[in-house]
Structure formats: structure tokens, C-alpha cells
C-alpha positions in Angstrom: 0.0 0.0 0.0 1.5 3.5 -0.9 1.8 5.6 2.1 3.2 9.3 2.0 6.4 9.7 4.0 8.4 13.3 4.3 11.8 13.8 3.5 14.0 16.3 4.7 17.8 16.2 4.5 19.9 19.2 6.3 23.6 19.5 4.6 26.3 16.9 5.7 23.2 15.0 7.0 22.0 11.4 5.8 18.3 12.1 4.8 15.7 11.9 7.4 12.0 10.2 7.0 8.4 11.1 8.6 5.5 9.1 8.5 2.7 11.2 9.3 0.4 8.2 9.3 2.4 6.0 11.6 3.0 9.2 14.5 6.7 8.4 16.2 7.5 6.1 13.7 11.0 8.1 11.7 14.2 6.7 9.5 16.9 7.5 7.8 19.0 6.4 5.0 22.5 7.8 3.8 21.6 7.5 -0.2 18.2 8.3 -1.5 17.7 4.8 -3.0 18.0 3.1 -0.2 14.7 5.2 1.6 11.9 3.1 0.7 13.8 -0.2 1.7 14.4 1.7 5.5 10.8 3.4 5.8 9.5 -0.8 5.0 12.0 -1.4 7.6 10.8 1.0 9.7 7.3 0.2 9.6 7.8 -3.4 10.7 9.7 -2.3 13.9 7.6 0.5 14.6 4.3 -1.9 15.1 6.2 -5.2 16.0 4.0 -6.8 19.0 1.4 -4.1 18.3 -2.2 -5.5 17.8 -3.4 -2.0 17.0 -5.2 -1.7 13.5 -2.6 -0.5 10.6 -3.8 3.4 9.7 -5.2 3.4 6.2 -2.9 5.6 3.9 -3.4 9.0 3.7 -2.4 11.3 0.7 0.4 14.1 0.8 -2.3 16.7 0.4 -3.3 16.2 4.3 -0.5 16.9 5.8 1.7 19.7 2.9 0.4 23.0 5.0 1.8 21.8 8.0 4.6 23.8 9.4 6.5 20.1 10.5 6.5 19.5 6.6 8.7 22.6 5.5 11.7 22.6 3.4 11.9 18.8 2.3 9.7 17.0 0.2 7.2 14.1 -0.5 7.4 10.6 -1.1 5.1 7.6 -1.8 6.7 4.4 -0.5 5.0 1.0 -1.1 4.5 -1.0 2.4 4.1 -4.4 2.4 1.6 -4.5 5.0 2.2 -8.5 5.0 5.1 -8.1 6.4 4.1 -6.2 9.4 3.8 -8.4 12.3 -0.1 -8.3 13.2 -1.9 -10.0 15.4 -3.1 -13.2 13.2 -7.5 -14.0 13.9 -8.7 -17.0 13.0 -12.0 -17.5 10.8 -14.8 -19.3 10.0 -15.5 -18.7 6.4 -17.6 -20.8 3.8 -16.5 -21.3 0.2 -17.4 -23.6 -2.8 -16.1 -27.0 -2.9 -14.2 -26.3 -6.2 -13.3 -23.1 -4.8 -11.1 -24.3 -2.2 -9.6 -26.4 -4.4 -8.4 -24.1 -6.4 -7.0 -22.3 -4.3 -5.5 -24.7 -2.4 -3.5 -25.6 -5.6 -2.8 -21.9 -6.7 -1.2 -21.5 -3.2 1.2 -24.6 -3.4 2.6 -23.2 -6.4 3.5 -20.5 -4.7 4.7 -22.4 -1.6 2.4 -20.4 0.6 -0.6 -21.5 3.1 -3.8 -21.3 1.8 -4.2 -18.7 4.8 -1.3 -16.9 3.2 -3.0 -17.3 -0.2 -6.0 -15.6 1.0 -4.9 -12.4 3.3 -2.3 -11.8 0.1 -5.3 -12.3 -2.8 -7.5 -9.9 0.0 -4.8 -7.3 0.0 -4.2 -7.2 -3.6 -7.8 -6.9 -4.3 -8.4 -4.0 -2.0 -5.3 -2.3 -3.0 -7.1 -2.5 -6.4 -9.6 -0.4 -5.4 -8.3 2.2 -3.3 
């Protein structure tokens, strides 16, 4: 999911990263290539052992007038919220027969669960339509 983060980078300085969605979560990064791989990095740590729900993205256009955001500049970096350690719940869901079978083969192709198969086909999906 593409979340805006805010970049500022003083000189002699590595560059420093905000996430206004995820408050007290920051990075940093010494080359500008290497920012979205820290701010994924970030993210993880920042909600390890939390249960909390994951904030929905907001756009840079929320948070651009604020007077914290002056004098670096926007990015969009791509989260794989899969990776960020949530609390799993278990459910009851009913599917069709031939369904299930499906994807219970699509999902050993990949080597994944079919639980795996299923939160990463949800994600996708709803990624799709935001």
C-alpha cells in the first residue's frame, strides 16, 4: 500500500524520514535509494508486537500545509503491510467446494498457506480499489 512519507535532509546529514500516518514512527537512509527499503524497515519495527489496526494511507495533500512538513519533500513508498507483524485471527469462512480447491492448488505453487493465499489475494484486491 503506498503511504506518504516526508523527506527532509539538512547538509552533511543522511536524509531523514516522517511518517505522518504511523505518528513516532521516523528513519533515515545515507543515499536516497535506499529510503523506501528503511521506511518498509521502519514500519515493521515500529508496530512489531502491536495488535493496534494498521492506519489506512493518507495522501500528501493532508498533511503539505503543516509547518512540520517545510523545506523537504514528499514521497510515496510502497508497504508491504504483509510483512508487518499483526496479530493473526482466525475464521470461520464458507466457500465452494471447487473453490477451495483451487485455491489450495494456486497457493502450493506458490509455496504459501492457503491462509497466506488468502490475506495476500484480499490485499491485492483492496489495493485495487483504493
Amino acid at each position: 500500500m503506498l503511504y506518504p512519507i516526508y523527506v527532509h535532509k539538512d547538509p552533511d546529514s543522511s536524509y531523514g524520514v516522517t511518517f505522518p500516518d504511523f505518528p513516532g514512527c521516523f528513519s533515515g537512509a545515507d543515499e536516497a535509494r535506499d529510503i523506501p527499503r528503511y521506511a518498509q524497515e521502519a514500519v515493521e519495527v515500529h508496530f512489531f508486537g502491536n495488535s493496534d489496526a494498521i492506519p489506512a494511507a493518507s495522501t500528501p495533500d493532508q498533511w503539505i500545509a503543516s509547518e512540520e512538513y517545510q523545506g523537504g519533500f514528499w514521497m510515496l513508498v510502497d508497504i508491504d503491510l504483509s510483512k508487518v507483524n499483526t496479530k493473526a485471527v482466525r475464521l470461520n469462512i464458507s466457500l465452494p467446494e471447487n473453490l477451495v480447491h483451487r485455491i489450495d492448488a494456486s497457493a502450493r505453487e506458490r509455496h504459501m498457506s492457503r491462509s497466506a493465499f488468502l490475506a495476500k489475494a484480499a490485499e491485492r484486491e483492496m489495493s485495487a480499489v483504493e
